[in-house]
TORKOL-4160 file (C-alpha; in steps of 0.2 Angstrom, whole numbers, padded with zeros to 4 digits, m for minus):
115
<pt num="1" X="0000" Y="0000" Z="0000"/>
<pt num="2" X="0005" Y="0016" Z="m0005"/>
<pt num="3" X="0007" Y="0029" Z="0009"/>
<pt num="4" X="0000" Y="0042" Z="m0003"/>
<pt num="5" X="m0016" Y="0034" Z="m0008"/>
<pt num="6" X="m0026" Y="0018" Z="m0005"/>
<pt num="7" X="m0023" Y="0004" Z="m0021"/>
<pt num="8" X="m0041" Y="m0004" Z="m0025"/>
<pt num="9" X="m0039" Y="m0024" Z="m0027"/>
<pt num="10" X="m0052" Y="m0031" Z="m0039"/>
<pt num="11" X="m0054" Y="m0052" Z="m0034"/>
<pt num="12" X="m0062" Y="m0061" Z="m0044"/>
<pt num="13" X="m0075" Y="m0077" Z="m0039"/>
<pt num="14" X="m0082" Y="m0091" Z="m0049"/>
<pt num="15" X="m0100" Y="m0092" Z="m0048"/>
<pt num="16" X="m0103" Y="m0109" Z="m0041"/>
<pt num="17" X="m0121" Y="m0110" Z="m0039"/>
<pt num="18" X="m0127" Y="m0128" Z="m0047"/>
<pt num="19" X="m0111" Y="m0136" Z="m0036"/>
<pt num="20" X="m0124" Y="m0131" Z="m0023"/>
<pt num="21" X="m0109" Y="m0124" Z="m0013"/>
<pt num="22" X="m0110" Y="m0108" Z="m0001"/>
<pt num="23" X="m0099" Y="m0093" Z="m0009"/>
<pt num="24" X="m0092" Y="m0090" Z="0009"/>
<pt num="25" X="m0086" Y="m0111" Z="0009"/>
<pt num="26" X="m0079" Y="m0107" Z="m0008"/>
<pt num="27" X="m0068" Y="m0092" Z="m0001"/>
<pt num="28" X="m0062" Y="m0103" Z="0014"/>
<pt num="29" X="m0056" Y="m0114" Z="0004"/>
<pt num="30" X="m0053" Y="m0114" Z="m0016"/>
<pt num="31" X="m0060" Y="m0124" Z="m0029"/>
<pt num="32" X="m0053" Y="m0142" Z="m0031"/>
<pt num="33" X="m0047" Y="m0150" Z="m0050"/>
<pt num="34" X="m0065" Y="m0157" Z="m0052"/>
<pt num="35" X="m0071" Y="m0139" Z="m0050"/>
<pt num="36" X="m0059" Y="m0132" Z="m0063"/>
<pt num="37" X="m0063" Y="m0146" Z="m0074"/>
<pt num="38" X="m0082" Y="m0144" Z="m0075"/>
<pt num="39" X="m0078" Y="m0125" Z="m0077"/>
<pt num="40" X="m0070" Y="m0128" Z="m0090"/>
<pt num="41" X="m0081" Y="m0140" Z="m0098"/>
<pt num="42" X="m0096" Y="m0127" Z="m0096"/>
<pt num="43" X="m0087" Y="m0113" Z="m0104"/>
<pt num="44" X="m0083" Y="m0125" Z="m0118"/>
<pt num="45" X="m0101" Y="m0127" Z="m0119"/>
<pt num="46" X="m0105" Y="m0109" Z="m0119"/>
<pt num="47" X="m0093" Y="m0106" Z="m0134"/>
<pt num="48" X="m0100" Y="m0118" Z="m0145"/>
<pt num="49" X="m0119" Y="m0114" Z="m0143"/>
<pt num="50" X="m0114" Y="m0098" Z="m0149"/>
<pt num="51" X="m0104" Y="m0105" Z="m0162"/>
<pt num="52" X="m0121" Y="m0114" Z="m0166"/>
<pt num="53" X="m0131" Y="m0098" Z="m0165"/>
<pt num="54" X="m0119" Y="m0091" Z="m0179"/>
<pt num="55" X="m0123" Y="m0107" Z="m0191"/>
<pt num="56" X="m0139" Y="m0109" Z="m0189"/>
<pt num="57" X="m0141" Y="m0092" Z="m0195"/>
<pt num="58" X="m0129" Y="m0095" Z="m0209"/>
<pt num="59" X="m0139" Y="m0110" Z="m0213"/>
<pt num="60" X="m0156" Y="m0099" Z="m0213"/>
<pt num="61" X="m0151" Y="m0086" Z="m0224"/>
<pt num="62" X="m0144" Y="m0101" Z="m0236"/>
<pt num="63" X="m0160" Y="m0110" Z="m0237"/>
<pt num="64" X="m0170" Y="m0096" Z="m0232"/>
<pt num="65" X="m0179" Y="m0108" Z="m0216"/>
<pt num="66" X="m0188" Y="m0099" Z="m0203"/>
<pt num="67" X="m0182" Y="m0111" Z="m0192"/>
<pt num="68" X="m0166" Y="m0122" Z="m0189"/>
<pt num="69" X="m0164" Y="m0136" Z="m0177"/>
<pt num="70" X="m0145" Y="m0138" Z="m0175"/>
<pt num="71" X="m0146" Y="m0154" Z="m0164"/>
<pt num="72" X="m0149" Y="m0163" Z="m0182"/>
<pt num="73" X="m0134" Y="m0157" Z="m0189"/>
<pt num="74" X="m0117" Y="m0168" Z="m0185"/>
<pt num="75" X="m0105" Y="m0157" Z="m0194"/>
<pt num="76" X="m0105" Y="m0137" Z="m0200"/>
<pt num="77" X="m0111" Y="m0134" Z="m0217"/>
<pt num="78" X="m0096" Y="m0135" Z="m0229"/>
<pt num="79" X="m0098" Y="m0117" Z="m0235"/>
<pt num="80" X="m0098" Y="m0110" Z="m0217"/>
<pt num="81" X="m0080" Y="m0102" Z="m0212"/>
<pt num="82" X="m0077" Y="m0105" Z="m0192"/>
<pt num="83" X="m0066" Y="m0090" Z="m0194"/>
<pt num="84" X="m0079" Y="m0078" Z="m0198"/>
<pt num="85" X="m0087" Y="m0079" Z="m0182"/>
<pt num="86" X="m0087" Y="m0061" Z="m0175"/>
<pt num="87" X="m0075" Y="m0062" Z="m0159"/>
<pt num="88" X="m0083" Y="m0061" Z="m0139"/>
<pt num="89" X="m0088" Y="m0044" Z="m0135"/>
<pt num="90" X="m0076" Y="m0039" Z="m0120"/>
<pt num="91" X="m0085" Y="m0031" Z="m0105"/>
<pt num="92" X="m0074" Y="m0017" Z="m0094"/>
<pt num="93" X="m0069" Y="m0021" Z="m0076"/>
<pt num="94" X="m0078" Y="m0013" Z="m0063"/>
<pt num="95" X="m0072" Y="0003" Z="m0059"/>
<pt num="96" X="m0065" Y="0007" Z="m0041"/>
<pt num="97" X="m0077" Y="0015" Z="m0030"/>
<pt num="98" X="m0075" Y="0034" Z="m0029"/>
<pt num="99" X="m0072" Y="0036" Z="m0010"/>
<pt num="100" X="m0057" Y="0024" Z="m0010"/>
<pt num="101" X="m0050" Y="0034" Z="m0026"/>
<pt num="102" X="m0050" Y="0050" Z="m0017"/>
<pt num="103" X="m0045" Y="0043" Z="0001"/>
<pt num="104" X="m0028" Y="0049" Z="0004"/>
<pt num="105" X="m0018" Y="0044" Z="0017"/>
<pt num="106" X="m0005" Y="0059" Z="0023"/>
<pt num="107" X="0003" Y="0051" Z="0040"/>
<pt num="108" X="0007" Y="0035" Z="0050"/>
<pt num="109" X="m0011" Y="0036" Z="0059"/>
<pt num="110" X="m0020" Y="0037" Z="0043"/>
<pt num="111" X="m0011" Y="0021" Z="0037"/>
<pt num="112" X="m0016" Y="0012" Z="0051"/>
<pt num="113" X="m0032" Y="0018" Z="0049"/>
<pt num="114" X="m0035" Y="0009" Z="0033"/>
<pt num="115" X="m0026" Y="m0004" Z="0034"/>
């Protein structure tokens, strides 16, 4: 900590709610290989529904179909490029909260203070 001003420290849970875990239990202790695993898995997942998303509106606009059920397809459509698939929007971090970015700390008491 800077003795001229307060750092803000951002951390970063996993939200763990179909392990059917408390968050305060997750804190206390971290999250196991299994847990890491079947994050991974999920986000996998997520990343090829949206992948889907972009091919069954390839394959709409191709066969001009109101609707496409993509669990009958087992392969993409020959003439679709993976590549074109716009990339993940990126959302901003949360900002620090304005009391702590204007907080400044001038002697030892102050430090002591806010630590």
């Amino acid at each position: 900590m800077s003795p001229t001003k307060l750092k803000y420290e951002l951390v970063v849970y996993p939200c763990l709610i179909d392990f059917e875990i408390s968050n305060a239990f997750i804190h206390s202790i971290g999250i196991d290989p299994k847990m890491i695993v079947e994050l991974l898995k999920r986000f996998q997942s997520k990343l090829f529904d949206i992948v889907k998303q972009f091919h069954e509106m390839f394959i709409s606009s191709i066969y001009q179909l109101k609707e496409v059920n993509n669990d009958k397809y087992i392969r993409w459509h020959p003439e679709f490029d993976l590549e074109s698939v716009p990339d993940i929007e990126l959302a901003d971090l949360p900002q620090p909260p304005k009391e702590i970015e204007e907080k400044k700390i001038a002697t030892t008491s102050d430090i002591l203070r806010h630590a």
